[in-house]
VOPAGU-2260 file (C-alpha; in pm, 1 decimal, decimal comma):
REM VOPAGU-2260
SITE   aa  ch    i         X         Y         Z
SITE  UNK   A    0    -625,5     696,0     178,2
SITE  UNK   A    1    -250,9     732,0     141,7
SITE  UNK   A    2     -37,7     671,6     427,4
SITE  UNK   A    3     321,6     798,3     474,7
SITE  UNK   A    4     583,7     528,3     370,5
SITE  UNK   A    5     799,7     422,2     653,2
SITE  UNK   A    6    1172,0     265,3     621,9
SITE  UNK   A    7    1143,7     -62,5     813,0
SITE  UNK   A    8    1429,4    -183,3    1001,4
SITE  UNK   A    9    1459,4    -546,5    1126,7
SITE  UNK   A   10    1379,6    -486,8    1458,8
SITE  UNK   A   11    1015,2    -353,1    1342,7
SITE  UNK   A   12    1012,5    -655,1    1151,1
SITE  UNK   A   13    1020,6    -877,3    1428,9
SITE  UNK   A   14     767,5    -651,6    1598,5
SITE  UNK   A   15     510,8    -711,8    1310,1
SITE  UNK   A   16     610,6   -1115,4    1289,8
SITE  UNK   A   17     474,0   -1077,6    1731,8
SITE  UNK   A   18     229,3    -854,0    1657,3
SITE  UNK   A   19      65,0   -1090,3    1399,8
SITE  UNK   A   20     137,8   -1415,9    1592,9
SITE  UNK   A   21     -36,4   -1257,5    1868,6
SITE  UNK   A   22    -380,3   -1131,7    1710,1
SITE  UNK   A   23    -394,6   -1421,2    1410,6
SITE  UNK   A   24    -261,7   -1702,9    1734,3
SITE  UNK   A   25     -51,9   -1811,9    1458,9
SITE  UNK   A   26     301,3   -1921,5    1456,2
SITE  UNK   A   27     434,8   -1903,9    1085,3
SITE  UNK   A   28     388,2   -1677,5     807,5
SITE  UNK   A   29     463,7   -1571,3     425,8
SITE  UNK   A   30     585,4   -1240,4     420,5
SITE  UNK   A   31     588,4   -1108,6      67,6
SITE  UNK   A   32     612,9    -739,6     -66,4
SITE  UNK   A   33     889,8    -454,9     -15,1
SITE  UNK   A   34     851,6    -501,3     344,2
SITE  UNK   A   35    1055,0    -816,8     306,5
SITE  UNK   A   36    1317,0    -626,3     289,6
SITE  UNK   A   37    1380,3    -550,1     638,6
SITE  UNK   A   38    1433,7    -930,9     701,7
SITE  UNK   A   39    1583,4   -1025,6     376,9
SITE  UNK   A   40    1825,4    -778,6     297,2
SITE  UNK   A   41    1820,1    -518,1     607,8
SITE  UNK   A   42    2124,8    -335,5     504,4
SITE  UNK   A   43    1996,0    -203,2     213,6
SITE  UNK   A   44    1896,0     161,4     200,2
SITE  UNK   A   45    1599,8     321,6     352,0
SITE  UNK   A   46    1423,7     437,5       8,6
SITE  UNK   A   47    1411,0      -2,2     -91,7
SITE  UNK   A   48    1247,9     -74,1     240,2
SITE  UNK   A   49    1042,6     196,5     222,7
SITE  UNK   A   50     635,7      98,8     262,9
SITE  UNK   A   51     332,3     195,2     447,8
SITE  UNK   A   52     273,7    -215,3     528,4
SITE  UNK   A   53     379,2    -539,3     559,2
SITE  UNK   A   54     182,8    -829,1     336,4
SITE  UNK   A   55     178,7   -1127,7     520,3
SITE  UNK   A   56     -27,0   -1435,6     555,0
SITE  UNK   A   57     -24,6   -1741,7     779,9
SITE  UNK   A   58     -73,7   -2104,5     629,8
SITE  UNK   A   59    -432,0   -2082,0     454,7
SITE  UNK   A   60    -702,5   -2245,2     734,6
SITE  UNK   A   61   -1046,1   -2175,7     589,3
SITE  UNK   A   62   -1189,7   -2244,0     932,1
SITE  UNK   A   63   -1027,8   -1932,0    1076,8
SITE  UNK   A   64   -1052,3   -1675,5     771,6
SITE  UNK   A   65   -1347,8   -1461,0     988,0
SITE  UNK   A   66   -1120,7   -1493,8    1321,8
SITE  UNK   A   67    -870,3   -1362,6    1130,5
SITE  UNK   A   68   -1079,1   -1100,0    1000,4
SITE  UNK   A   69   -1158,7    -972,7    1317,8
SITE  UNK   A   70    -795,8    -996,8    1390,3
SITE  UNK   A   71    -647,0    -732,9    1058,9
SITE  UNK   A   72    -881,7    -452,1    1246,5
SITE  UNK   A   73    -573,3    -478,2    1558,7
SITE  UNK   A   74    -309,0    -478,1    1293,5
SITE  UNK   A   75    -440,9    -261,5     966,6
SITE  UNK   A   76    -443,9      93,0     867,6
SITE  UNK   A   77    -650,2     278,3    1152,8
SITE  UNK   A   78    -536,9      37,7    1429,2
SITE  UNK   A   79    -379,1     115,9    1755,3
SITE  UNK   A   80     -83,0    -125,4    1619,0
SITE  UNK   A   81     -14,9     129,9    1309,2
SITE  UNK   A   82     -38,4     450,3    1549,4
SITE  UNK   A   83     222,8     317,6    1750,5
SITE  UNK   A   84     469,9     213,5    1470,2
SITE  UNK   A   85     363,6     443,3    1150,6
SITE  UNK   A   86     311,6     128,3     951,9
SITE  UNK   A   87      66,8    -176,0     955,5
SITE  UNK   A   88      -1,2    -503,8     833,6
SITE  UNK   A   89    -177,3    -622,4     523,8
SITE  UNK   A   90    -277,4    -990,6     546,5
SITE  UNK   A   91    -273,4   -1141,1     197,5
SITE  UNK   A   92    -318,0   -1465,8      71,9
SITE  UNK   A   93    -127,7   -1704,3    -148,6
SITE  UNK   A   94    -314,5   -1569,0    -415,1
SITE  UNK   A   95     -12,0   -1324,1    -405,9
SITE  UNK   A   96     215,9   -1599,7    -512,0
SITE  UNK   A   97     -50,3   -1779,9    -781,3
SITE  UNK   A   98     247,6   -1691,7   -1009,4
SITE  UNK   A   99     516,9   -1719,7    -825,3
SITE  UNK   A  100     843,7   -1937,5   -1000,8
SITE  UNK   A  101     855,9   -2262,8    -890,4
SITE  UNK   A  102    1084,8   -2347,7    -559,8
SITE  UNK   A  103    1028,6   -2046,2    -430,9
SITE  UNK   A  104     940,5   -2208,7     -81,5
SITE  UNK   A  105    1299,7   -2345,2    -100,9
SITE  UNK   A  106    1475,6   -2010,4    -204,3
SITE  UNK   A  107    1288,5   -1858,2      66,9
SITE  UNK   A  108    1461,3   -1710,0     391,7
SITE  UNK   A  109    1341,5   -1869,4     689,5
SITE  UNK   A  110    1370,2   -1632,3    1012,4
SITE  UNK   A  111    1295,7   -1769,9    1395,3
SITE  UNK   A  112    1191,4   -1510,8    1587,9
SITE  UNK   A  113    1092,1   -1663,2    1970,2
SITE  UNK   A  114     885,4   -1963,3    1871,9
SITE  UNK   A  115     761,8   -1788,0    1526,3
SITE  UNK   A  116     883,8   -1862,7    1156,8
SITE  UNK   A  117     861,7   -1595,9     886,4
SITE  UNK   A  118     922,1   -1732,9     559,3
SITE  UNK   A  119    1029,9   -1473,9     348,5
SITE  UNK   A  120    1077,9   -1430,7     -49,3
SITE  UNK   A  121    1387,3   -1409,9    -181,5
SITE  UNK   A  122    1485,9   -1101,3    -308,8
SITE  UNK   A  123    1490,7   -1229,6    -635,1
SITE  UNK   A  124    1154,3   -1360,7    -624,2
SITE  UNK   A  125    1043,2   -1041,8    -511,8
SITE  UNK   A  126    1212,4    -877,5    -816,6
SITE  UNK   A  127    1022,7   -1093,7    -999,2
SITE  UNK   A  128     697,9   -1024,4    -872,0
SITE  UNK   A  129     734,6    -682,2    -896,7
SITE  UNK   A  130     833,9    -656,2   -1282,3
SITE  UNK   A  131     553,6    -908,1   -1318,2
SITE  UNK   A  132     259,3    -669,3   -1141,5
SITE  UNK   A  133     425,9    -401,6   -1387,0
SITE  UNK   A  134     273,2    -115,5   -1149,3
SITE  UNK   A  135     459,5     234,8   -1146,2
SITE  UNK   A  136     524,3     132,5    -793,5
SITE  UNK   A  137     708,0    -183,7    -887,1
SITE  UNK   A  138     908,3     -41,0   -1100,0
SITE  UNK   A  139    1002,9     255,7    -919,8
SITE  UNK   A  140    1108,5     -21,5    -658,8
SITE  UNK   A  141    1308,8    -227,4    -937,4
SITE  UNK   A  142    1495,2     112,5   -1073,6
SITE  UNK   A  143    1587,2     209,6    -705,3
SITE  UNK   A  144    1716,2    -140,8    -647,9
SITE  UNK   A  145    1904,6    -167,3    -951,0
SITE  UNK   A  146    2026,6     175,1    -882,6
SITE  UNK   A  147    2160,9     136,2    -515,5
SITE  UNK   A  148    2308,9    -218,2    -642,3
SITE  UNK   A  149    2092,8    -412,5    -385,5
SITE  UNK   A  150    2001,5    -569,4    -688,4
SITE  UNK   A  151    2237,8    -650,0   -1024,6
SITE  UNK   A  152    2061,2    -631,2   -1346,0
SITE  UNK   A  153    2239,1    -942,5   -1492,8
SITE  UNK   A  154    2131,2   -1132,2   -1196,3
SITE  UNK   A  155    1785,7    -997,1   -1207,2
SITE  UNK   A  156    1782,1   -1114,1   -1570,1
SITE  UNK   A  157    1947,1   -1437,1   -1540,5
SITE  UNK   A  158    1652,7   -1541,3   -1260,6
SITE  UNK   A  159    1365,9   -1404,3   -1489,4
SITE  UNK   A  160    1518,2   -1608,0   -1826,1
SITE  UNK   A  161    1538,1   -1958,7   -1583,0
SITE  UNK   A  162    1228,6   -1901,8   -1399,4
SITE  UNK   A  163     969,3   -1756,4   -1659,1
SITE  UNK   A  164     677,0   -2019,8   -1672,1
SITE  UNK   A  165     652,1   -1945,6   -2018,3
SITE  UNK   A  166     772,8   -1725,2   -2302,9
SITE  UNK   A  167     477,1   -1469,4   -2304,4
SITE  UNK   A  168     548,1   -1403,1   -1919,4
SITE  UNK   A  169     878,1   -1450,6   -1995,1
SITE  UNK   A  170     853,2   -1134,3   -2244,7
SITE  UNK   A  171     629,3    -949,9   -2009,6
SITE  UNK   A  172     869,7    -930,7   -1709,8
SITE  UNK   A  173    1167,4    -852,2   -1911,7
SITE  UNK   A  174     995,4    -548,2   -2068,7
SITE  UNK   A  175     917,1    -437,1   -1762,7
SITE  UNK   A  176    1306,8    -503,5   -1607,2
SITE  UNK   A  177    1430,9    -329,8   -1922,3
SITE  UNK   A  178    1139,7     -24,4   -1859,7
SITE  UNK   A  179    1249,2     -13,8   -1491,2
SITE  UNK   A  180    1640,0      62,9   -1664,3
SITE  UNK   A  181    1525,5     361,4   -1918,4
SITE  UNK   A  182    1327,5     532,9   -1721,0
């Protein structure tokens, strides 16, 4: 099912980072995805921080993995939580990350909100991710960020090139920058 894509602010942001501390009883999370945005880099136009969700995860606990289960029905797509705001959250794992460039935990933007922590990617490491997955979606996301200059193609580049764990993924990504550009 397709939802309609909403253009988070900040403020909804910090209503998801509650939301989620409240039903998961958690109080820190990864927040990964063009949701990130809103927290990240909130000034930049609607269209980049456009999404139906927000992928998120708390530290992994396999002890409370069915808890939390129970917990993505109050905060996923047919929940009272996405009625209310038009969007929802999608907990994800660090699976999402499995690739990830090294020190991205120390790039990352740390936001307090009350007594909560989101840890949130850098936009660059979210630029990478994206031209890594390769999806039309991701690069629709890269093009519009290269084209509303919330992100600089040189910069882009010059992460990818110093970051790349190897020269095949390396390749991959910057294909995928360079398809984001021509099309």
């Amino acid at each position: 099912m397709m939802t309609e894509r909403h253009s988070l602010g900040f403020d909804e942001f910090c209503a998801d980072i509650r939301a989620a501390s409240k039903a998961y009883g958690e109080k820190e999370f990864v927040v990964v995805g063009r949701g990130s945005l809103s927290a990240s880099m909130p000034a930049t136009g609607p269209l980049l921080r456009s999404t139906e969700d927000i992928d998120l995860f708390p530290p992994p606990d396999e002890a409370k993995v069915a808890a939390w289960a129970v917990a993505d029905q109050s905060l996923g797509l047919h929940s009272d939580f996405f009625a209310q705001h038009g969007f929802y959250v999608q907990r994800v794992g660090e699976w999402t990350l499995v690739t990830q460039p090294p020190s991205w935990r120390e790039r990352a933007i740390r936001i307090e909100i009350d007594d909560i922590t989101a840890i949130v990617l850098h936009p660059l490491d979210l630029a990478n991710n994206k031209l890594e997955a390769g999806r039309i979606k991701d690069l629709d996301f890269m093009r519009e960020g290269l084209s509303s200059g919330a992100y600089k193609f040189d910069e882009v580049e010059a992460f990818i090139r110093g970051h790349a764990p190897d020269d095949s993924t390396r390749d991959l990504i910057l294909a995928n920058l360079n398809q984001a550009v021509q099309s």
